[in-house]
N, CA, C and O atoms as a GROMACS GRO file, in nm:
protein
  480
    1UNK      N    1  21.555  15.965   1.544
    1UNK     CA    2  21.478  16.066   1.614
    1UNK      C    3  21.435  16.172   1.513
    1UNK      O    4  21.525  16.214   1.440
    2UNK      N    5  21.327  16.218   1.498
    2UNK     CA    6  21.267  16.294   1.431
    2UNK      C    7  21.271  16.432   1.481
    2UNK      O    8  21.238  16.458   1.596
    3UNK      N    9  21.314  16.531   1.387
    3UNK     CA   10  21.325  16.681   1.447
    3UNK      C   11  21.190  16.745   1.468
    3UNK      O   12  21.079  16.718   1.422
    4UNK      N   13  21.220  16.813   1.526
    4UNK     CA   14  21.071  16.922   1.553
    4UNK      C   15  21.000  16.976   1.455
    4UNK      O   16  21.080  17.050   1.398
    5UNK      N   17  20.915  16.980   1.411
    5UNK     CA   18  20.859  17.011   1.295
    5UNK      C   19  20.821  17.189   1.334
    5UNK      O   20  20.768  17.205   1.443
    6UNK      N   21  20.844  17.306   1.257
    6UNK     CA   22  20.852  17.421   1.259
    6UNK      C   23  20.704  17.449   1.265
    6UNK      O   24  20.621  17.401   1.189
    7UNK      N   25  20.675  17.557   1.395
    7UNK     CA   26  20.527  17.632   1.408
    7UNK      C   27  20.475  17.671   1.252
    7UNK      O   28  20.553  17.744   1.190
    8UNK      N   29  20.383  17.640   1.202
    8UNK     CA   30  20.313  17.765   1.092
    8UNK      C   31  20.297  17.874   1.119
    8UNK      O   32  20.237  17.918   1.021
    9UNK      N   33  20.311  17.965   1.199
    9UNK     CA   34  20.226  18.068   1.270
    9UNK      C   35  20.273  18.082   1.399
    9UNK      O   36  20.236  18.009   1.491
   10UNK      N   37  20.399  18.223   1.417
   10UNK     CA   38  20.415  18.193   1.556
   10UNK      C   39  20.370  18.388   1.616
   10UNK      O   40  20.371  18.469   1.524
   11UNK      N   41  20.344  18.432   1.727
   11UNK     CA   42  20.292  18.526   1.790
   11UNK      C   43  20.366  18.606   1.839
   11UNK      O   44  20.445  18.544   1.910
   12UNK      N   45  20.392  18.751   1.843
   12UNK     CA   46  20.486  18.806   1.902
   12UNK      C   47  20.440  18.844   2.111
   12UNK      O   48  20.323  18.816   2.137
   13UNK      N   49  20.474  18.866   2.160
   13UNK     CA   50  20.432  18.887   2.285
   13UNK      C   51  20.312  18.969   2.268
   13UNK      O   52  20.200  18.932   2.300
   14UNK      N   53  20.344  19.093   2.211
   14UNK     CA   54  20.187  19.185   2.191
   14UNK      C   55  20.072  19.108   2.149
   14UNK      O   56  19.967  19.144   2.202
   15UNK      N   57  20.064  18.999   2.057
   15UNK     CA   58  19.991  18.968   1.978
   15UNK      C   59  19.940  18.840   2.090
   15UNK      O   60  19.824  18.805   2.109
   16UNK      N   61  20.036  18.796   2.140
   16UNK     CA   62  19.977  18.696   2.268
   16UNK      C   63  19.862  18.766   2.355
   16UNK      O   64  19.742  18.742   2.362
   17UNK      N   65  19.943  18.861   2.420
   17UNK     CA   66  19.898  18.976   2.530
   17UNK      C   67  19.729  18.980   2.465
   17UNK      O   68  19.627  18.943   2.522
   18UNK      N   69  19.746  19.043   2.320
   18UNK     CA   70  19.620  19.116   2.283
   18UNK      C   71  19.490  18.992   2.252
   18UNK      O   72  19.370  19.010   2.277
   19UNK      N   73  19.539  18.889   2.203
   19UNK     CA   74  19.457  18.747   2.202
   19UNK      C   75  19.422  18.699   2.326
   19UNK      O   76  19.313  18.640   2.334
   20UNK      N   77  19.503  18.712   2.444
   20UNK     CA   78  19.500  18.666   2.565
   20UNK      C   79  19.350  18.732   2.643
   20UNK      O   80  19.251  18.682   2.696
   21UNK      N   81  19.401  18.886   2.613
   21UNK     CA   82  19.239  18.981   2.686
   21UNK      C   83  19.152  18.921   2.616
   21UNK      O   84  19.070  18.856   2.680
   22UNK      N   85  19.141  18.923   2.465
   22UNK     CA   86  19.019  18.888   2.412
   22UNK      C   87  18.961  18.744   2.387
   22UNK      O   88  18.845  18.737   2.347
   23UNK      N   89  19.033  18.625   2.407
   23UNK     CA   90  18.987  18.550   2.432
   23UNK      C   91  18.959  18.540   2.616
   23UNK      O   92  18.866  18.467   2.650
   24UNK      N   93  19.012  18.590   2.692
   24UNK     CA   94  18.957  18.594   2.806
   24UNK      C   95  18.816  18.657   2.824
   24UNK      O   96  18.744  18.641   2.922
   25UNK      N   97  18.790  18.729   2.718
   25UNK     CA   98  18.632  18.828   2.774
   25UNK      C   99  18.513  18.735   2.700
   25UNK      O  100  18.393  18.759   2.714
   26UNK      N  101  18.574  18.613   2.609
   26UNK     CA  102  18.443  18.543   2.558
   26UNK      C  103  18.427  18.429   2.652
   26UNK      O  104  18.368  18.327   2.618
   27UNK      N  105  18.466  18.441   2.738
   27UNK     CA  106  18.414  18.315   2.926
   27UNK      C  107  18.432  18.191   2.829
   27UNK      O  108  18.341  18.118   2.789
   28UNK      N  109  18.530  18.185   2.807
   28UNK     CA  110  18.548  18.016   2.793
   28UNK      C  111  18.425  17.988   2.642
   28UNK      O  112  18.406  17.867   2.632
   29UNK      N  113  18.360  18.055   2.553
   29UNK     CA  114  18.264  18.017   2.454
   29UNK      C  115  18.353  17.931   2.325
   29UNK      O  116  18.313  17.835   2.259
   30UNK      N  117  18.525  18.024   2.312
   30UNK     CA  118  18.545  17.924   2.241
   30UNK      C  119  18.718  17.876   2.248
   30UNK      O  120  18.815  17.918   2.312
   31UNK      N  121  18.699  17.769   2.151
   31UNK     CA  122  18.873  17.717   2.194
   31UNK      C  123  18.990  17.771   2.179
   31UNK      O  124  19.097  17.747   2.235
   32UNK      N  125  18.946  17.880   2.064
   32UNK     CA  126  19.104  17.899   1.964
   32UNK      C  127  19.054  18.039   1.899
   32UNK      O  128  18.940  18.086   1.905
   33UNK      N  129  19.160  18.088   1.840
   33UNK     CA  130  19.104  18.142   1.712
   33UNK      C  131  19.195  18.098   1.555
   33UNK      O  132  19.317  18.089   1.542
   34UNK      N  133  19.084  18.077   1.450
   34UNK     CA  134  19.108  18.001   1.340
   34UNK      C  135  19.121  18.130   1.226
   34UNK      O  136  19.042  18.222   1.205
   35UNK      N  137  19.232  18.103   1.170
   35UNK     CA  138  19.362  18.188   1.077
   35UNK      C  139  19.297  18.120   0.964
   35UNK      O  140  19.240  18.011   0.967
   36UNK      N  141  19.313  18.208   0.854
   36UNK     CA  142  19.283  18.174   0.720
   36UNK      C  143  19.338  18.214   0.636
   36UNK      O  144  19.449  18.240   0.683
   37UNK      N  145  19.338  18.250   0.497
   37UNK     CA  146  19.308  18.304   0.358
   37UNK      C  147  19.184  18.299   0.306
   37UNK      O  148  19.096  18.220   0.338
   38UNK      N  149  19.179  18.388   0.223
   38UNK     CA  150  19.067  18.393   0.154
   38UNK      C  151  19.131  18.475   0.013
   38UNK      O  152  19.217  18.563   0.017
   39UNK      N  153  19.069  18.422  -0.106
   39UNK     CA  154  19.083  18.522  -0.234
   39UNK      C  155  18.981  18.674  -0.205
   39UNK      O  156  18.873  18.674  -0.145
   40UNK      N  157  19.038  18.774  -0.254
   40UNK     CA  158  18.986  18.895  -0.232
   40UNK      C  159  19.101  19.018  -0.230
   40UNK      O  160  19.218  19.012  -0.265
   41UNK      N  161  19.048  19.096  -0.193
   41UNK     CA  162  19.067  19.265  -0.201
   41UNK      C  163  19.168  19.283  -0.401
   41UNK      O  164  19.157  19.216  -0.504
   42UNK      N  165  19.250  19.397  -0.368
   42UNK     CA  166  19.338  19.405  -0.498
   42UNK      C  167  19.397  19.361  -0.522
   42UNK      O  168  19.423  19.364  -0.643
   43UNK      N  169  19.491  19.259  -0.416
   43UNK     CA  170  19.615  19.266  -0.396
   43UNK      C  171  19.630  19.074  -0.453
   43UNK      O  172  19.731  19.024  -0.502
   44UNK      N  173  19.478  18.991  -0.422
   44UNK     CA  174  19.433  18.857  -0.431
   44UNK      C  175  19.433  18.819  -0.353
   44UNK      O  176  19.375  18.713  -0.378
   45UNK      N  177  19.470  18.817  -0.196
   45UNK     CA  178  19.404  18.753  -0.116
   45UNK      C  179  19.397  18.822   0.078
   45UNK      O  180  19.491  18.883   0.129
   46UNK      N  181  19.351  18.811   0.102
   46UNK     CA  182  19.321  18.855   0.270
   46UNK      C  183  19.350  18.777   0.378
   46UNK      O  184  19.331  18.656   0.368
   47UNK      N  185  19.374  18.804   0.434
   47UNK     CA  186  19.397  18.724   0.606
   47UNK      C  187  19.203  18.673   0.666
   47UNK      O  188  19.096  18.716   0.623
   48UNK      N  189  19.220  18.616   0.726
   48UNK     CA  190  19.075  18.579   0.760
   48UNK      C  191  19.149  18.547   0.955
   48UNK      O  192  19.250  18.494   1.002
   49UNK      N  193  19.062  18.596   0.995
   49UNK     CA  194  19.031  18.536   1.171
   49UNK      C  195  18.902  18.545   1.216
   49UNK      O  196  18.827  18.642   1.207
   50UNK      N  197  18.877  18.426   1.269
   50UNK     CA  198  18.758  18.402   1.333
   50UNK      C  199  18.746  18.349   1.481
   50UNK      O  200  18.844  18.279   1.503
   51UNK      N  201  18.696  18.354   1.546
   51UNK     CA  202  18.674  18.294   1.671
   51UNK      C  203  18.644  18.140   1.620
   51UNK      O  204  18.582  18.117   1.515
   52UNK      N  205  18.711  18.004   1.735
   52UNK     CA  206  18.651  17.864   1.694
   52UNK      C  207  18.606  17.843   1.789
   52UNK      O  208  18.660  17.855   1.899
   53UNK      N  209  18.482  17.802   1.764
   53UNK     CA  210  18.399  17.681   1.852
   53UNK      C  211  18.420  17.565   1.902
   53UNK      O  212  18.373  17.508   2.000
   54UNK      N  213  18.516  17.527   1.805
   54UNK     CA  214  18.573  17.345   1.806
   54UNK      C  215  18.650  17.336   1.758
   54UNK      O  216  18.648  17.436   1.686
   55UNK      N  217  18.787  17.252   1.722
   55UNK     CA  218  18.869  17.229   1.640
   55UNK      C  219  18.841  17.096   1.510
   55UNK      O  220  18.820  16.974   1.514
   56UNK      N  221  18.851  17.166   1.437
   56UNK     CA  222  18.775  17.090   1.259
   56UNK      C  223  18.916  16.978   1.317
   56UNK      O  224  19.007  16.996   1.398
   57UNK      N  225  18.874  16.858   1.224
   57UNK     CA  226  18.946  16.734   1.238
   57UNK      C  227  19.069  16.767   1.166
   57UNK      O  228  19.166  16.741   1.238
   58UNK      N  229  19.106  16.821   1.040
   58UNK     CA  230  19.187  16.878   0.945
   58UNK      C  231  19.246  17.021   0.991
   58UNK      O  232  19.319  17.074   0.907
   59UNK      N  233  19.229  17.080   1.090
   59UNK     CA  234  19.284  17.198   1.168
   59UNK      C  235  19.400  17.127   1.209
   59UNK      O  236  19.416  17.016   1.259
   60UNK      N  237  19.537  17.288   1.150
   60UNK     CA  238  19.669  17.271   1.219
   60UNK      C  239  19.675  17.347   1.345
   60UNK      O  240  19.666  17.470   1.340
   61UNK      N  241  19.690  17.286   1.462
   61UNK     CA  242  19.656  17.318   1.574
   61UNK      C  243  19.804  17.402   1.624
   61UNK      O  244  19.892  17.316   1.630
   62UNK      N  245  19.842  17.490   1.648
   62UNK     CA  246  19.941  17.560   1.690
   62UNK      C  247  19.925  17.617   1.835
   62UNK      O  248  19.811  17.642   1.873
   63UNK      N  249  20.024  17.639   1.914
   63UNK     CA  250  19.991  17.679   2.064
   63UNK      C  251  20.126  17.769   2.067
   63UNK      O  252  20.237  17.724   2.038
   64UNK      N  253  20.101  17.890   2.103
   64UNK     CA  254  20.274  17.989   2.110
   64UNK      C  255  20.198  18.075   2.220
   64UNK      O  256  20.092  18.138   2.228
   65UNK      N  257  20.304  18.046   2.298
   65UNK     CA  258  20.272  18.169   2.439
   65UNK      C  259  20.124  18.199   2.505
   65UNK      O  260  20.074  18.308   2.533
   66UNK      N  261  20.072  18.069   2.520
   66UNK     CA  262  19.951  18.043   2.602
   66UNK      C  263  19.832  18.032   2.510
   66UNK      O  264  19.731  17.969   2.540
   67UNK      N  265  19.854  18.108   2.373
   67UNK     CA  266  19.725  18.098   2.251
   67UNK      C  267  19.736  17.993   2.170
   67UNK      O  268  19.841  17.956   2.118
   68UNK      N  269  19.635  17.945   2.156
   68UNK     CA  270  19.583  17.833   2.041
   68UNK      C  271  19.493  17.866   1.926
   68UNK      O  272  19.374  17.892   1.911
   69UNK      N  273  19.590  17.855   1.858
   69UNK     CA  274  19.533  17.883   1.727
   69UNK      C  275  19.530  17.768   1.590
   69UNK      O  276  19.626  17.710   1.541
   70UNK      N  277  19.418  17.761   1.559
   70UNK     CA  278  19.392  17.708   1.456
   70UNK      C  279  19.396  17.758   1.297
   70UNK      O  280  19.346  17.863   1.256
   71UNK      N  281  19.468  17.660   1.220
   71UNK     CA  282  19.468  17.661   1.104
   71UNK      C  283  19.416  17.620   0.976
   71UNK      O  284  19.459  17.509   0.947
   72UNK      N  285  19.324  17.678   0.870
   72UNK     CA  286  19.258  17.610   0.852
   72UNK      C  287  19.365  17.546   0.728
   72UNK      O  288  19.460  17.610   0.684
   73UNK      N  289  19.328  17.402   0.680
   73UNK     CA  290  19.409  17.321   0.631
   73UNK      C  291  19.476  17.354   0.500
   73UNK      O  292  19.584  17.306   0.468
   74UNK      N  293  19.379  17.469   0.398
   74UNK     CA  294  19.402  17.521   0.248
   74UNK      C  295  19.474  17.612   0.280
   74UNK      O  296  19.536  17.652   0.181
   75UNK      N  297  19.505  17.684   0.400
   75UNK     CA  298  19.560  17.794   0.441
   75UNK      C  299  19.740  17.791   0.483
   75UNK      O  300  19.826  17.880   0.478
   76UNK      N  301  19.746  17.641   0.525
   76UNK     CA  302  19.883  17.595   0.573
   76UNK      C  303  20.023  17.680   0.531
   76UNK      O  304  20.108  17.739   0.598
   77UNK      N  305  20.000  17.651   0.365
   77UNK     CA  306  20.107  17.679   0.315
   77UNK      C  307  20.117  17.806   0.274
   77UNK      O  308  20.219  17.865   0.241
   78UNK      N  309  19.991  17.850   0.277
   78UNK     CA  310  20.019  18.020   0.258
   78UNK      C  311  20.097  18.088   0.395
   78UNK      O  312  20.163  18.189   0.372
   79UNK      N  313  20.094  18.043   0.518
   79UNK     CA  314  20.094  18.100   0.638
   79UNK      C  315  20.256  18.018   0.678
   79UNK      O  316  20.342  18.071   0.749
   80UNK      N  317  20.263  17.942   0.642
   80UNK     CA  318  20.428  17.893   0.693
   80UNK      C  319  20.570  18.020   0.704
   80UNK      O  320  20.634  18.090   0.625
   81UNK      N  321  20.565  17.991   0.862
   81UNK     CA  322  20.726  18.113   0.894
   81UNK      C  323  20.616  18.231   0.914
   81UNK      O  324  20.678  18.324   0.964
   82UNK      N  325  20.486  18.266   0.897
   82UNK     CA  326  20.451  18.381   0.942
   82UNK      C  327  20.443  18.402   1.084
   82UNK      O  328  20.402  18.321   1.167
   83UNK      N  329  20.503  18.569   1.112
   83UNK     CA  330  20.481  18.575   1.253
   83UNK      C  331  20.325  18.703   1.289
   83UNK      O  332  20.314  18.775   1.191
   84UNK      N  333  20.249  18.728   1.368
   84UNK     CA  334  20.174  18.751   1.385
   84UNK      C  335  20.160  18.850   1.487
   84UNK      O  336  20.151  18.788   1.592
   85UNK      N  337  20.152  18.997   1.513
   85UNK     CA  338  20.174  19.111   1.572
   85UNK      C  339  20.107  19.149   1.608
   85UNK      O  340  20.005  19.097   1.564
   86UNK      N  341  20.075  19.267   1.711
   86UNK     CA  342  19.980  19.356   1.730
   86UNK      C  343  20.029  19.479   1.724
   86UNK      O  344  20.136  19.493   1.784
   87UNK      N  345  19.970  19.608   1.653
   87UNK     CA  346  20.010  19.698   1.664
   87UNK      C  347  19.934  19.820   1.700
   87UNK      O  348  19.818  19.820   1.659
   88UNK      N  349  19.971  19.918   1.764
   88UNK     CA  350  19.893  20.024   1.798
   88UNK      C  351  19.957  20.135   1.762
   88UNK      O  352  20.061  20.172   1.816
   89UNK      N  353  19.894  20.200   1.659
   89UNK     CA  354  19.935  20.314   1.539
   89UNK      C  355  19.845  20.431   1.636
   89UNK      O  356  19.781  20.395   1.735
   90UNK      N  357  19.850  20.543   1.598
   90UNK     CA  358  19.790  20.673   1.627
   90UNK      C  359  19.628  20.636   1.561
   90UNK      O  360  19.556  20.600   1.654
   91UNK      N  361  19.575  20.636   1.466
   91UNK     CA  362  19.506  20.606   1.430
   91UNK      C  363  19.370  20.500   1.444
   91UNK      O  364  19.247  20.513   1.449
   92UNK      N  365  19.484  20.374   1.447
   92UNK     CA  366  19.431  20.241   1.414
   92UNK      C  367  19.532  20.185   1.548
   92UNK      O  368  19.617  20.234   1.621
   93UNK      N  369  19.464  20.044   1.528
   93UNK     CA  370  19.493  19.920   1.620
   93UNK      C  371  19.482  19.783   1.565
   93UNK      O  372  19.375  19.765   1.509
   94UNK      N  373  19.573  19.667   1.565
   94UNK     CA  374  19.514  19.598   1.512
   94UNK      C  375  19.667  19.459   1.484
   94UNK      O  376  19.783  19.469   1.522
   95UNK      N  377  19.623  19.383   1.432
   95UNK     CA  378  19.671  19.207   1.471
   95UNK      C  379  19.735  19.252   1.284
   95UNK      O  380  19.663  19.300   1.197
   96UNK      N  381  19.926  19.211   1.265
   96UNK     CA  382  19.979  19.242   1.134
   96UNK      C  383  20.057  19.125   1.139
   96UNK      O  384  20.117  19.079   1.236
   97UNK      N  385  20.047  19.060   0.974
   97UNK     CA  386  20.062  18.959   0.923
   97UNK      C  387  20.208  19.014   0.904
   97UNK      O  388  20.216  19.125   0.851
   98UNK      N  389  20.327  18.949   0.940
   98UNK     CA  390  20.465  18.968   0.844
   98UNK      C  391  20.515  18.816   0.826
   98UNK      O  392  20.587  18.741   0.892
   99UNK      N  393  20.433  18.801   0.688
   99UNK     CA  394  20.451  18.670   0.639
   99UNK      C  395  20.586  18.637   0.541
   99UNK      O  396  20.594  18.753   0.501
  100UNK      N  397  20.661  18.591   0.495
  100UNK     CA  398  20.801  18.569   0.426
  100UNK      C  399  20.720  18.507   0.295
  100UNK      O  400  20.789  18.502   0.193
  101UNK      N  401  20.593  18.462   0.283
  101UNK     CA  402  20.568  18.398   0.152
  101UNK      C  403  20.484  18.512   0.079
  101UNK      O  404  20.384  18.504   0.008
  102UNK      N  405  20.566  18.630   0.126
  102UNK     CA  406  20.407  18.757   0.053
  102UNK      C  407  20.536  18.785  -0.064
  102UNK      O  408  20.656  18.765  -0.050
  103UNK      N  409  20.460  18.838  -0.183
  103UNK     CA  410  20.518  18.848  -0.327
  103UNK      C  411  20.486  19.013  -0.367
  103UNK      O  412  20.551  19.087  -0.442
  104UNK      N  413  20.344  19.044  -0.278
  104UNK     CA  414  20.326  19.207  -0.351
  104UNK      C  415  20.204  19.253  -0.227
  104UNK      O  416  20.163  19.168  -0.148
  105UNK      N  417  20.167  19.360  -0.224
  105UNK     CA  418  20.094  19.409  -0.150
  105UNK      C  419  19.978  19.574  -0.204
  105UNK      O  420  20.029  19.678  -0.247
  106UNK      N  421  19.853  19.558  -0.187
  106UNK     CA  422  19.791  19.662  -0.193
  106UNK      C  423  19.812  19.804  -0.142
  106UNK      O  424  19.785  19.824  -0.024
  107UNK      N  425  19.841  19.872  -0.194
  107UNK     CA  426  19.857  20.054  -0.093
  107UNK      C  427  19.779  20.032   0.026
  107UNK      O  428  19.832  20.027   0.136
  108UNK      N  429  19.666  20.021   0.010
  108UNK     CA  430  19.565  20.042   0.210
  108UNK      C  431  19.623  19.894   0.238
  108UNK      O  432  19.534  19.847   0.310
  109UNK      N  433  19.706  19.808   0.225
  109UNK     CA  434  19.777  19.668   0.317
  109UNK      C  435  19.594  19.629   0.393
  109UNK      O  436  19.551  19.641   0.507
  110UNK      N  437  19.530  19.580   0.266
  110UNK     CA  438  19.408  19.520   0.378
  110UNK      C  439  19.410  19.407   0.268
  110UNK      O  440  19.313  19.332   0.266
  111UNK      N  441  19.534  19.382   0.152
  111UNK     CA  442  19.500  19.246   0.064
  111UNK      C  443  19.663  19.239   0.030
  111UNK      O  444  19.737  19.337   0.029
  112UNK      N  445  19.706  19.090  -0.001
  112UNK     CA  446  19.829  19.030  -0.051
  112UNK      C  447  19.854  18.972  -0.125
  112UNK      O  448  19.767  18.894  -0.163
  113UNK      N  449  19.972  18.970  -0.187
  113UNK     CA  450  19.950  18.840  -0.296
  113UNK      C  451  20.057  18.753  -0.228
  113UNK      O  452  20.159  18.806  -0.184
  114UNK      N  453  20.034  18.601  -0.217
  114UNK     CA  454  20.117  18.495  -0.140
  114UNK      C  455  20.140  18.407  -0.220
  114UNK      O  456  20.065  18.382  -0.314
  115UNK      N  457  20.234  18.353  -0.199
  115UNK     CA  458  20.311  18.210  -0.287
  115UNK      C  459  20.260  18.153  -0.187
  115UNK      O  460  20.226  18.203  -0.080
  116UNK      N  461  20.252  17.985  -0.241
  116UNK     CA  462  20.286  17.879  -0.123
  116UNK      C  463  20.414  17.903  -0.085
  116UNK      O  464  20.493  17.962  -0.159
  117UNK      N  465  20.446  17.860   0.035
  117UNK     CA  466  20.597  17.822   0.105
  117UNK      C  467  20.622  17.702  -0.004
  117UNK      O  468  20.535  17.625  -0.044
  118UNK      N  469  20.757  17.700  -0.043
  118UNK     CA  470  20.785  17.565  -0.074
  118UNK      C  471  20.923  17.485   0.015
  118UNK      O  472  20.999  17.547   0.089
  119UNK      N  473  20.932  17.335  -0.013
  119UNK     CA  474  20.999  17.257   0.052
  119UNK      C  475  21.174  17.316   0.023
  119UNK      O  476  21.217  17.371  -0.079
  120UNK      N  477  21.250  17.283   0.153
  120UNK     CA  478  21.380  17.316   0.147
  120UNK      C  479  21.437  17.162   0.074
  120UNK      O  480  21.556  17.146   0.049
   0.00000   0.00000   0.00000
């Protein structure tokens, strides 16, 4: 028997809640929303989210507390064990990465630097 293979990407209740309204207000236009990386800001790389249309054939398909979210495939191993938040600051508002594969971080936290996850 084969064990469960561990979420990439799992959601805290807020972060459900807050995906839940907003994919509810786009009437069904799309399936998921699709998680990324990207190289950029100071720090070398950024979080990416997008709304999906479809699920790419090579998308890691994840489902935690009613949301489906897609992964895009170069992104996997940057995002393994991350959990995914919402927070509402005085200021600001907004969806926070607390990933276990981050190595360093920019002062304004809008870029990271990430290892791959590696194998146990």
């Amino acid at each position: 028997m084969q064990r469960e293979r561990p979420k990439a990407i799992s959601l805290t209740d807020r972060a459900a809640e807050r995906m839940k309204a907003i994919m509810s207000a786009s009437e069904g236009r799309y399936v998921g929303v699709r998680i990324g990386v990207k190289n950029g800001g100071c720090a070398g790389m950024e979080y990416t989210m997008d709304y999906a249309e479809e699920v790419n054939p090579m998308d890691e398909v994840v489902e935690d507390r009613g949301v489906k979210i897609l992964i895009d495939p170069k992104a996997i191993l940057f995002l393994l064990g991350t959990e995914m938040d919402y927070e509402i600051d005085k200021f600001s508002s907004g969806f926070r990465f607390n990933n276990p594969n981050v190595t360093d971080a920019c002062g304004c936290g809008e870029s990271v630097t990430i290892v791959p996850a590696q194998a146990d």
